[in-house]
LUMFIGU-712583 format. One record per residue (C-alpha): residue number from 1; residue in one letter; chain; x, y, z. Coordinates in Angstrom, 2 decimals. Layout:
BEGIN
ATOM   nr  rest  kette       c1       c2       c3
ATOM  NUM     a      A        X        Y        Z
...
# end
This chain:
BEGIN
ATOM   nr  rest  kette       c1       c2       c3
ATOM    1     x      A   -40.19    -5.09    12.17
ATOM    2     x      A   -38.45    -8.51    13.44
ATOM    3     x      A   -37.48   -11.35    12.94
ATOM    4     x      A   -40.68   -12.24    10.57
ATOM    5     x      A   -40.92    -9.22     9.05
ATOM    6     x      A   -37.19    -9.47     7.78
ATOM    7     x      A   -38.21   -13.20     6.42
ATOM    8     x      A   -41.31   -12.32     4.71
ATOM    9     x      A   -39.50    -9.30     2.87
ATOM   10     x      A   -36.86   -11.79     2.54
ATOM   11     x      A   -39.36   -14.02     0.36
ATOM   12     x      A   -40.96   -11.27    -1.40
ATOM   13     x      A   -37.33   -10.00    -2.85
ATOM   14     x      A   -36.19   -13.68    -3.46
ATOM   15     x      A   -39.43   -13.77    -6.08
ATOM   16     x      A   -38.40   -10.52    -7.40
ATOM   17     x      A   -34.97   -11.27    -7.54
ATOM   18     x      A   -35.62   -14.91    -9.18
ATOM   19     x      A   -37.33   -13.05   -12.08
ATOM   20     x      A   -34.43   -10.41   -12.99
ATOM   21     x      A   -32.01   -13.01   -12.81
ATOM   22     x      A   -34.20   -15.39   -15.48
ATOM   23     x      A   -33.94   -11.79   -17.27
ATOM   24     x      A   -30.61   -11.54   -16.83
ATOM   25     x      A   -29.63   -15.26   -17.89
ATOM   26     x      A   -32.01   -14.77   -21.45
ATOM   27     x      A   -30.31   -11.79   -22.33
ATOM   28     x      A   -26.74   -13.04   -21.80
ATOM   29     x      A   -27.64   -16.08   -23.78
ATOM   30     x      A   -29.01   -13.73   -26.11
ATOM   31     x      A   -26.15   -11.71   -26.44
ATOM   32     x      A   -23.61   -14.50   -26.35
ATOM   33     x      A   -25.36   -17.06   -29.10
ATOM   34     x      A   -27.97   -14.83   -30.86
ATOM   35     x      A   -30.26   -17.22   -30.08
ATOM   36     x      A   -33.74   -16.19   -28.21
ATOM   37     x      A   -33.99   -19.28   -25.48
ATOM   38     x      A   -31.44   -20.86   -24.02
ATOM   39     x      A   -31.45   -24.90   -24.14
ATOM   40     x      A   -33.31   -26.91   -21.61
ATOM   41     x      A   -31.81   -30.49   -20.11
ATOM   42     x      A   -34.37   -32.46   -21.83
ATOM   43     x      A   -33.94   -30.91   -24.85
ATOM   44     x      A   -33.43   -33.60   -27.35
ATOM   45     x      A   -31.56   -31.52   -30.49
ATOM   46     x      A   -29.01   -30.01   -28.10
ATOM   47     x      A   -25.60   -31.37   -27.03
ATOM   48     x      A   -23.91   -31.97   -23.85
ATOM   49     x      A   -21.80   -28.78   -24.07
ATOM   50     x      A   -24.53   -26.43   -25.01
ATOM   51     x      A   -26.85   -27.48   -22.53
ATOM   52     x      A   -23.86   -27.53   -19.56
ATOM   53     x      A   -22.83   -23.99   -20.73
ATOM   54     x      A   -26.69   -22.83   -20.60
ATOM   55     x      A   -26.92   -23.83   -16.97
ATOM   56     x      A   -23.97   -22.79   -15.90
ATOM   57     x      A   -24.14   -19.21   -17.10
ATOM   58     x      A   -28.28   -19.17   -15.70
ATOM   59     x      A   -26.44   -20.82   -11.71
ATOM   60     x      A   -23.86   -18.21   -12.07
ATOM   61     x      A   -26.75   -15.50   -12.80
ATOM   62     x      A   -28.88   -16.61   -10.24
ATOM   63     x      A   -26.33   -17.52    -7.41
ATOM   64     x      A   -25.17   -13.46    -8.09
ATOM   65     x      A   -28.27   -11.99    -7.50
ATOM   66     x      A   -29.18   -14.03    -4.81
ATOM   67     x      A   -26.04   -13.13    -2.56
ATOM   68     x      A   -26.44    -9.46    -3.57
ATOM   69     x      A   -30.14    -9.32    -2.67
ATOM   70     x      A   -30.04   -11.43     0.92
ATOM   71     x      A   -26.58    -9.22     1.79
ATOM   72     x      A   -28.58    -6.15     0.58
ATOM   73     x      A   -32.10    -7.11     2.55
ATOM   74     x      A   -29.12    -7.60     5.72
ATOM   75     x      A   -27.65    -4.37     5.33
ATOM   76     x      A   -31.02    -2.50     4.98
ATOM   77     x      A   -32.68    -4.18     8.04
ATOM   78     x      A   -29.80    -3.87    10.72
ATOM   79     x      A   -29.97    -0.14     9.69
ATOM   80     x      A   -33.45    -0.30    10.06
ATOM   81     x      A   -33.09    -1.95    13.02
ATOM   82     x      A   -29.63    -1.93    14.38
ATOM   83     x      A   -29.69    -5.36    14.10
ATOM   84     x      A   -28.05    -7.98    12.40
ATOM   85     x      A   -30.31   -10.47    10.88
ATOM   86     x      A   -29.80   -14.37    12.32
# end
C-alpha cells in the first residue's frame, strides 16, 4: 500500500468524515434548540452567544471525528501493514 496509499485513503475518509460530522453538528443543534440550522457568523439576527455556542458545539463535532477517523485509518494500516504511519 505505502506511504501514498495511506494519504490518499487518508483524504478520501477526511471527506467522508467532514460530512457525518456536519450531520452530527445539525442534529445536536437540532436536538438542543429545536431549531433546523444552526446560526452562521454573518448572520445578522443572531447574537454573540448563539452564534459562539453554534461553533463551538460544530469544532467540538468535527475535531471528534477527525481524531477518531486519522487514529482509526493508523490502526487499520499498521495492521495492514505492520507499520506505523509517519
Amino acid at each position: 500500500m505505502g506511504k501514498l496509499g495511506y494519504r490518499a485513503i487518508g483524504m478520501l475518509l477526511s471527506v467522508l468524515a467532514g460530512a457525518a460530522a456536519g450531520a452530527v453538528s445539525k442534529r445536536l443543534w437540532r436536538v438542543a434548540t429545536g431549531e433546523h440550522d444552526a446560526p452562521t457568523a454573518t448572520d445578522r439576527e443572531q447574537g454573540w452567544g448563539r452564534v459562539l455556542v453554534a461553533a463551538a458545539i460544530q469544532g467540538a463535532v468535527f475535531g471528534l471525528v477527525k481524531a477518531a477517523t486519522d487514529r482509526a485509518g493508523a490502526k487499520a494500516y499498521e495492521r495492514v501493514t505492520g507499520e506505523w504511519p509517519d
